[in-house]
C-alpha positions as CSV (number, residue, x, y, z in Angstrom):
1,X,-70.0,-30.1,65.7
2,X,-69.9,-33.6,67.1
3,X,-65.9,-33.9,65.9
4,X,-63.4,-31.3,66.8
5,X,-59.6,-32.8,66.3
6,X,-58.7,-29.7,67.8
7,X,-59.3,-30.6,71.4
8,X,-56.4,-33.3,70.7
9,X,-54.5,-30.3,70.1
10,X,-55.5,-28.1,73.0
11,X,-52.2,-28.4,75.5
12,X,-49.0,-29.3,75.3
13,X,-49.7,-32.2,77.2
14,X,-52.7,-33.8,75.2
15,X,-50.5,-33.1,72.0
16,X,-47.7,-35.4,73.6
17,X,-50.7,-38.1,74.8
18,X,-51.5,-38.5,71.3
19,X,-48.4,-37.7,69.2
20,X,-47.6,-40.8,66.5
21,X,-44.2,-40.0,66.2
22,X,-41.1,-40.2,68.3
23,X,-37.4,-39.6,67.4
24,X,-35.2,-41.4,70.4
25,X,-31.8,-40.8,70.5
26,X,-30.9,-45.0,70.2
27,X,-32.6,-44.7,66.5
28,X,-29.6,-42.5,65.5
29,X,-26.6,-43.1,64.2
30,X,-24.1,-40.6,64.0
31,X,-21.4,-40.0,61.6
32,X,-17.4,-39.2,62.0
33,X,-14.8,-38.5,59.9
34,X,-11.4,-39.4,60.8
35,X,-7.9,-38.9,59.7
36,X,-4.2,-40.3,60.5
37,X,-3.2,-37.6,62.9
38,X,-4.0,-38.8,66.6
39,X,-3.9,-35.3,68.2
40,X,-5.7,-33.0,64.4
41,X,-9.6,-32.2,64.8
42,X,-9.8,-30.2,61.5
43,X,-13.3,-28.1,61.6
44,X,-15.1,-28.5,57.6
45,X,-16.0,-25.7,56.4
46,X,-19.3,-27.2,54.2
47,X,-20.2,-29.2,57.3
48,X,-20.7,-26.3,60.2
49,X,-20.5,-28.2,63.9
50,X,-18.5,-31.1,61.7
51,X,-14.8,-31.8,62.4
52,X,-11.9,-34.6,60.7
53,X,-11.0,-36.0,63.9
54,X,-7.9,-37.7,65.1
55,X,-8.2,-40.5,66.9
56,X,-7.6,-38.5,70.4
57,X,-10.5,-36.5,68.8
58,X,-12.7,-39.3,68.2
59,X,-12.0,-41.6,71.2
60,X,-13.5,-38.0,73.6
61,X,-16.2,-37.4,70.7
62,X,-17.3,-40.5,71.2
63,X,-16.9,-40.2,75.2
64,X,-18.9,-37.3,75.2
65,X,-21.7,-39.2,72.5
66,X,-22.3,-42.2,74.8
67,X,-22.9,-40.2,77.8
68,X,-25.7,-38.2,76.2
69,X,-27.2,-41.4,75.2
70,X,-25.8,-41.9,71.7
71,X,-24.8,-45.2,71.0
72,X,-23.8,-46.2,67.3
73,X,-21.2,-44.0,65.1
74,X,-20.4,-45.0,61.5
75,X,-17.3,-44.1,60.7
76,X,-15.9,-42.5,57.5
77,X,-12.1,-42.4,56.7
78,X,-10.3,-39.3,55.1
79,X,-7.3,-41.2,53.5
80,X,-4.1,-38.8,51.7
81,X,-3.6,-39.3,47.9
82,X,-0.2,-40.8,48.5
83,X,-2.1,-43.6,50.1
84,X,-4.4,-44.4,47.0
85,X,-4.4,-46.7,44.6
86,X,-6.3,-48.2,41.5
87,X,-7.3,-51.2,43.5
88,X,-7.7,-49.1,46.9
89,X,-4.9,-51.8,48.5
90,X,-4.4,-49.6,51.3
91,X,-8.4,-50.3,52.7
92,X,-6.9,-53.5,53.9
93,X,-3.6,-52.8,54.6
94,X,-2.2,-54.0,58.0
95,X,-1.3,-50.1,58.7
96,X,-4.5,-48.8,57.8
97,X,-5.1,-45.9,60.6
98,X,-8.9,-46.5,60.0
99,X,-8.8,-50.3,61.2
100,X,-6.6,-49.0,64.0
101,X,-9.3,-46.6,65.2
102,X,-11.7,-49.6,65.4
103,X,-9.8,-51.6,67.4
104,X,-8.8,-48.6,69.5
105,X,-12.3,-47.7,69.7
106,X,-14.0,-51.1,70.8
107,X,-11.2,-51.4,73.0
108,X,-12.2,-48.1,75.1
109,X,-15.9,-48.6,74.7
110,X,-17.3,-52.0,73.9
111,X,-20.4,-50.5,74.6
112,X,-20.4,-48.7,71.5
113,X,-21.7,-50.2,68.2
114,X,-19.6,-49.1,65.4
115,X,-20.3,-49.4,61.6
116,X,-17.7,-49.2,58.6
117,X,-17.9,-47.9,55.2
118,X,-17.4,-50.3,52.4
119,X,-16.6,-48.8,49.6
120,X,-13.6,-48.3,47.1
121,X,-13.6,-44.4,46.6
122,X,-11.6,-43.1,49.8
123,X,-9.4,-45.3,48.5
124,X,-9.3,-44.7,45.4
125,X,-7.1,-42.9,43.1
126,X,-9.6,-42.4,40.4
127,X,-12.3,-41.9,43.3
128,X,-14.8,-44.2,42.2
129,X,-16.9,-46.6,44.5
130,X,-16.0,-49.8,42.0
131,X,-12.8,-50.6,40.1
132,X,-12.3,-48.8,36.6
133,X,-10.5,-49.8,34.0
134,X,-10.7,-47.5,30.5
135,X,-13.0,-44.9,32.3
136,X,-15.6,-48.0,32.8
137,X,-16.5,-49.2,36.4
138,X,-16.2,-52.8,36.4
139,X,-18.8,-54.7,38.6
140,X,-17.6,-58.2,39.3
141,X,-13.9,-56.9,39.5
142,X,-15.2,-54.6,42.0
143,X,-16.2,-57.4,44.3
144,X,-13.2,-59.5,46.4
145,X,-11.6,-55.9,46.9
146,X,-14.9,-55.3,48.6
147,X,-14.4,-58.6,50.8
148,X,-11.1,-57.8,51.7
149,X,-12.2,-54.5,53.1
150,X,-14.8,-55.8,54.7
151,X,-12.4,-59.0,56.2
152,X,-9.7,-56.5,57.2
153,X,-13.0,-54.0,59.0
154,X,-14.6,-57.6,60.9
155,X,-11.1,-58.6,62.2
156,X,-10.5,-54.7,63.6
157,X,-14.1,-55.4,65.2
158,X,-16.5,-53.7,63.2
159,X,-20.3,-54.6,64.4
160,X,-22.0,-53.6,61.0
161,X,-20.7,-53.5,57.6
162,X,-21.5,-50.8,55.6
163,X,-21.4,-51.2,51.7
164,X,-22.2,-47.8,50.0
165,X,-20.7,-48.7,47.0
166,X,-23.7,-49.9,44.8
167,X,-22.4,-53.1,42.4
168,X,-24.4,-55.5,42.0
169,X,-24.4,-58.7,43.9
170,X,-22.3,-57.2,46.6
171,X,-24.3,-58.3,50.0
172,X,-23.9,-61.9,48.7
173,X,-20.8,-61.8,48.2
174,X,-19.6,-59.7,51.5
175,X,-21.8,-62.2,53.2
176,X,-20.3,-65.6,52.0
177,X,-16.8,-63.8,52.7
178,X,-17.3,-62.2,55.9
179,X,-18.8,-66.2,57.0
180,X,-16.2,-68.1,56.0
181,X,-14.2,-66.5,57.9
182,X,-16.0,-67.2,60.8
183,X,-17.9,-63.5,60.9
184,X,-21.2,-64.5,61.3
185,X,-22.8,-61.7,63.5
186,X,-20.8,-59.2,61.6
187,X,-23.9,-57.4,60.2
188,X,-24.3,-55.7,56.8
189,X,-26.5,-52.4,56.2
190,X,-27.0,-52.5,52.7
191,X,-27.3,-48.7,51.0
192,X,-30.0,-50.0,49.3
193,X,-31.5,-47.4,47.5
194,X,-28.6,-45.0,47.2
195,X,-29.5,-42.4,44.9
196,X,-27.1,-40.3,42.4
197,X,-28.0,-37.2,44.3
198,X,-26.9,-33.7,44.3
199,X,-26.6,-34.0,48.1
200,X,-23.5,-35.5,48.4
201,X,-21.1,-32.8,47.7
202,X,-20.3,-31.6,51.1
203,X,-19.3,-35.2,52.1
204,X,-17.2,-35.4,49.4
205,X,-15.4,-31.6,50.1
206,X,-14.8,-33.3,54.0
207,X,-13.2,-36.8,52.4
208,X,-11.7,-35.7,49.2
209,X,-12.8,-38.4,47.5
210,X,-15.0,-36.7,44.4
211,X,-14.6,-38.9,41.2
212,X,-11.6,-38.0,39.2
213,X,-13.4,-38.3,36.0
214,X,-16.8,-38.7,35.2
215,X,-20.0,-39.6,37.5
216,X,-21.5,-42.2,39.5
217,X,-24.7,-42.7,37.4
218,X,-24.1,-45.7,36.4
219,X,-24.1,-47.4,39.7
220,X,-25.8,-44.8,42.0
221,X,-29.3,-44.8,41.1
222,X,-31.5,-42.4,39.0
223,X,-33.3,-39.7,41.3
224,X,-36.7,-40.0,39.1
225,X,-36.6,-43.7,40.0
226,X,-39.2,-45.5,42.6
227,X,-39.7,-49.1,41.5
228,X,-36.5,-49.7,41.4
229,X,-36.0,-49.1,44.6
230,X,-38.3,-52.2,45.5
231,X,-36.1,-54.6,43.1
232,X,-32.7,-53.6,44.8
233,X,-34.2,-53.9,48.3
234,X,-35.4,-57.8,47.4
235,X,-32.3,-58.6,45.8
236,X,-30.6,-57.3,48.9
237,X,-32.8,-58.8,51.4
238,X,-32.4,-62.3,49.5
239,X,-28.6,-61.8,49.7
240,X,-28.7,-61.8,53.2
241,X,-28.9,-58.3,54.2
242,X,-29.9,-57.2,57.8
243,X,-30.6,-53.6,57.4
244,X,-31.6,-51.2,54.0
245,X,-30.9,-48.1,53.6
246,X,-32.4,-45.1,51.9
247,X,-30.0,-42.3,51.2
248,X,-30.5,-39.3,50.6
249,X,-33.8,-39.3,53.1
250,X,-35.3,-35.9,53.1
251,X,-36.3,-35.9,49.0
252,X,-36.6,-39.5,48.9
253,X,-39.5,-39.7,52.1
254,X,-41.6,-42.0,49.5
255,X,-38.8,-44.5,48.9
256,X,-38.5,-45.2,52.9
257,X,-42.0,-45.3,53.2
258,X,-42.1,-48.0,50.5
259,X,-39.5,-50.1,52.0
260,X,-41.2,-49.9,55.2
261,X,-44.2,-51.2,53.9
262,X,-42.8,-53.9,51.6
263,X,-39.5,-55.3,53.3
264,X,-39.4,-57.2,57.2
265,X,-36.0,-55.8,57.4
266,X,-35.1,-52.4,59.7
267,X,-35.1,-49.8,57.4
268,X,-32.4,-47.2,57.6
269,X,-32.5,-43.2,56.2
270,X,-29.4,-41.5,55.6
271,X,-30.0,-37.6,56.4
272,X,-27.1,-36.3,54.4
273,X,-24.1,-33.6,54.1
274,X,-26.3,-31.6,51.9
275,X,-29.4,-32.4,53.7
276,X,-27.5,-31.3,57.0
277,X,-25.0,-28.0,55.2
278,X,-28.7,-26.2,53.7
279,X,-30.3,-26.5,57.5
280,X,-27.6,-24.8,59.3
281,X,-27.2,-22.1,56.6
282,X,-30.5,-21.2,56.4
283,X,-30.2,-20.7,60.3
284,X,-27.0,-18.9,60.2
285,X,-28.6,-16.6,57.9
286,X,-31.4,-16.1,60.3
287,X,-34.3,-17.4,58.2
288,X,-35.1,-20.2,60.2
289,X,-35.8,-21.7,63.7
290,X,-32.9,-24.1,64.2
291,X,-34.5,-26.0,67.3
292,X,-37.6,-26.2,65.4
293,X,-36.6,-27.4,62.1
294,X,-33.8,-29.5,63.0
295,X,-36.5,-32.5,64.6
296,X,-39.0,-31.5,62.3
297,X,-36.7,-32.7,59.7
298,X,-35.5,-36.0,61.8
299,X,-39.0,-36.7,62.8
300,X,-40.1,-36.4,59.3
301,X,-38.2,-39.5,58.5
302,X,-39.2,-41.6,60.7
303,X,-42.9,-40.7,60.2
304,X,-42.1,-41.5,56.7
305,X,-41.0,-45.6,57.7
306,X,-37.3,-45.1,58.8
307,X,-36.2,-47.1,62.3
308,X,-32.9,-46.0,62.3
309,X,-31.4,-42.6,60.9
310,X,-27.6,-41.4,60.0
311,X,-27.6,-37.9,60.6
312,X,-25.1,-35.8,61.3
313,X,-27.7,-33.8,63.6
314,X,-27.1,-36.9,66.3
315,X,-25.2,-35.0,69.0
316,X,-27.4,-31.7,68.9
317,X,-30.3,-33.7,69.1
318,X,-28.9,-35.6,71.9
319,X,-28.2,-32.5,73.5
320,X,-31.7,-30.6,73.3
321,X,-33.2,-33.8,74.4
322,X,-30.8,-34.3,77.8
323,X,-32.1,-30.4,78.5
């Protein structure tokens, strides 16, 4: 045999020569949840390894993040129900504990690049990422809460915006808010392709913020759908968005692989709650490797097109690389 592709394979040290794929810790991003009790860290029981953090909590989280060579969080807010509204009014409030923990944050380590979470359902009382009105989610409504948000998350010092929320038309209009008011290198990471997934539910058990009524089908998209994907991701890239974002990743590798190849944007991968809650009870259970499967799964996505992945895998990865 003239061709044997298994002499590329022979040592451990050929295999690294040649291997196509690389996961590097400055491709992740790695999400926190916070809440408005400086010294709580509250562990969740659908997110093993995953804590609410105060803001003590979060400020030696993040501490310990940068110096294993983690250097972008996006951070989620668990907000009480006494604080939620129909118009989610409290997202831009001048008290808002979450816009406090940015500023608190940059102000400890400017180093760090921070994103927000755009969205009306932590803070909303009928839990919905848009505005309803008679059990319908109203679109256009939807959109100056959205730029108040994301006003009130730029002046805290938010480096990238974002909007997980899904109404249409929503990069433009972020982006002509966040610039007149002088935000120009705020960024926005559009969820492009956010998918009405099955995924999501221990994220929503850790934030409490599960739709009141109904579902989000009608503005989350439909899991069978793969052209669609392409439309949303030129609309957003014509609206001015500087990152798109696949989410879930792990069922939806042919949707980041598309984007890849069709869009000069980053693309970005969302390795969710669900994604991250199956992996670590499969290994608790014994019937998996955990230090095997856990970069098999991150590497996976970026071999499928993604340059930069959420995952709440960032810090373990971090560490197994550092040893």
């Amino acid at each position: 045999m003239q061709q044997r592709p298994r002499r590329n394979r022979r040592t451990e040290a050929i295999r690294g020569m040649v291997r196509e794929t690389r996961v590097h810790t400055d491709q992740l991003i790695y999400p926190l949840f916070l809440i408005n009790d400086a010294n709580a860290k509250e562990a969740i029981n659908a997110l093993p390894g995953q804590y609410r953090f105060g803001l003590n909590h979060l400020l030696k989280e993040i501490e310990e993040s940068l110096n294993l060579g983690l250097s972008s969080f996006v951070l989620f807010p668990g907000v009480a129900d006494e604080l939620k509204d129909k118009t989610a009014s409290y997202s831009y409030a001048e008290e808002n504990f979450y816009l406090h923990a940015i500023r608190a944050v940059k102000e400890r380590f400017p180093e760090a690049c921070l994103m927000s979470d755009v969205a009306m359902d932590p803070y909303s009382a009928d839990g919905h990422d848009g505005f309803v009105q008679d059990g319908k989610i109203l679109n256009d409504e939807t959109l100056p809460i959205l730029n108040k948000m994301a006003i009130a998350q730029a002046q805290a010092g938010i480096d990238i915006l974002g909007p997980s929320d899904m109404m249409d038309g929503r990069v433009a209009s972020l982006r002509d808010a966040l610039d007149g008011k002088g935000f120009e290198e705020v960024a926005i990471m559009s969820y492009t392709a956010k998918y009405a997934s099955a995924f999501y539910g221990p994220f929503r058990e850790a934030l409490d913020s599960a739709p009141k009524a109904g579902d989000k089908k009608t503005y989350q998209m439909d899991p069978a759908n793969r052209r669609e994907a392409l439309r949303e991701a030129a609309l957003d890239m014509d609206e001015g968005a500087d990152y798109l974002m696949v989410k879930p990743a792990l069922c939806y590798l042919d949707i980041i692989s598309d984007l890849k190849a069709n869009c000069d944007v980053p693309i970005s991968a969302y390795n969710v709650s669900g994604e991250y809650a199956m992996l670590k009870a499969a290994a608790e259970r014994g019937w998996i490797n955990y230090e095997q499967a856990m970069p098999e799964m991150l590497t996976s996505i970026v071999r499928a097109g993604a340059d930069i992945v959420l995952t709440y895998f960032a810090k373990e990865f971090a560490q197994m690389q550092k040893r």
